[in-house]
C-alpha positions in Angstrom: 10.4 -24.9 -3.4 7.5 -26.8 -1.7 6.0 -25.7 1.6 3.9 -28.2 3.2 1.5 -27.0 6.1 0.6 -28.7 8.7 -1.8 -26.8 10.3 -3.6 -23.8 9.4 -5.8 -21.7 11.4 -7.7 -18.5 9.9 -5.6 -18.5 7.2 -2.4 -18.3 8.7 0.1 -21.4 8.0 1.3 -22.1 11.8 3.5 -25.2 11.4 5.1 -26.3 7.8 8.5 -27.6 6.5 10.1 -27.9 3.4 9.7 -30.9 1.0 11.9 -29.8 -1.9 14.0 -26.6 -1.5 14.8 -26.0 -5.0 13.9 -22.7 -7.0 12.6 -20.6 -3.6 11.8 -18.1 -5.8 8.6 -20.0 -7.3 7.4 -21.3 -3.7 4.0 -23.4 -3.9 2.3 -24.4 -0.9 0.8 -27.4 0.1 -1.6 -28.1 2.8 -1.9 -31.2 4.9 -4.0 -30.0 7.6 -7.5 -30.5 8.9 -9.4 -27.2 7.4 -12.0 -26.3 9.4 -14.8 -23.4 8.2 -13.1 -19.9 8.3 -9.7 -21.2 7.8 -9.2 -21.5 4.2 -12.1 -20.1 2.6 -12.1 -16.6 0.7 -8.9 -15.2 1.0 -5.1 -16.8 0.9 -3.6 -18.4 3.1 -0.4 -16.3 4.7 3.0 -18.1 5.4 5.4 -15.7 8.0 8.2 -13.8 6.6 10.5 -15.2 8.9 9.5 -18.7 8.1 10.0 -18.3 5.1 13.5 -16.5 5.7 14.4 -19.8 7.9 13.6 -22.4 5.4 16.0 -21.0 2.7 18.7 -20.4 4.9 18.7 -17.3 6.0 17.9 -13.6 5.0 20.5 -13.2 2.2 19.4 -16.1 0.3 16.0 -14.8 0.5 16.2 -11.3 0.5 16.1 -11.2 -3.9 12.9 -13.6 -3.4 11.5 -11.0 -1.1 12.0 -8.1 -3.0 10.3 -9.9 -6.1 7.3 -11.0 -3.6 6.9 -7.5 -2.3 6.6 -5.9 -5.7 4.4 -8.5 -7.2 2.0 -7.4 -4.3 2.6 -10.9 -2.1 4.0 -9.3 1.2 1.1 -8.6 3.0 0.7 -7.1 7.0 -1.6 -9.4 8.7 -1.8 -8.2 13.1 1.3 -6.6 12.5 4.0 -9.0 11.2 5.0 -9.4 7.2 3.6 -12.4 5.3 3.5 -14.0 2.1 0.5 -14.8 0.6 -0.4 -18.2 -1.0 -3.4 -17.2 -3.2 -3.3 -20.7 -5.0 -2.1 -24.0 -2.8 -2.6 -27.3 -3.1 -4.3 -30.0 -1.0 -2.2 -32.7 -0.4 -4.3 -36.3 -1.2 -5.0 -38.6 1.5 -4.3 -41.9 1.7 -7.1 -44.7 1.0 -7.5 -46.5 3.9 -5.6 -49.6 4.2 -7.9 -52.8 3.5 
C-alpha cells in the first residue's frame, strides 16, 4: 500500500490518501507536503489509526495488519489517540518547472 501525505505538521500526517491499496500489510508512506522545521526532523512521522482503518476498508480488513504493527512496536500513543509510525518515508519528487 502507498500513503501519500499531503500535509504534515509536527510529525503527524493530517491529510493523505491512498495511491495503490495493494499489500496494506507493507504500507510505505510518501510525503508531498511543504516540511517546515520541527515537522519531520528526528523522529517518525505518525499516520492515525483510524486513517489508516478507513483506507483499507474498514476495521476487519485491518485488524491482522494492526496486530502485526502493534507487536513490531509501530502503534505508538501520541496526545492520546493510537498511531502508526512511519520511521522511513519517502519524498515525493517535484516537478521541473515547465520551460
Amino acid at each position: 500500500m502507498r500513503i501519500r501525505a499531503l500535509s504534515v505538521f509536527e510529525h503527524v500526517v493530517y491529510h493523505c490518501w491512498v495511491v495503490d491499496p495493494t499489500d496494506p500489510e507493507r504500507p510505505k508512506l510518501e510525503v508531498d507536503a511543504l516540511l517546515r522545521e520541527g515537522d519531520a526532523d528526528n523522529g517518525p512521522l505518525l499516520l492515525s489509526v483510524a486513517d489508516y482503518i478507513t483506507m483499507v476498508g474498514g476495521l476487519e480488513n485491518a485488524r491482522v495488519c494492526l496486530d502485526r504493527f502493534r507487536s513490531d512496536g509501530r502503534i505508538v500513543d501520541h496526545l492520546g489517540v493510537a498511531h502508526l509510525s512511519f520511521p522511513l518515508w519517502t519524498p515525493v519528487a517535484e516537478d521541473p518547472e515547465p520551460t
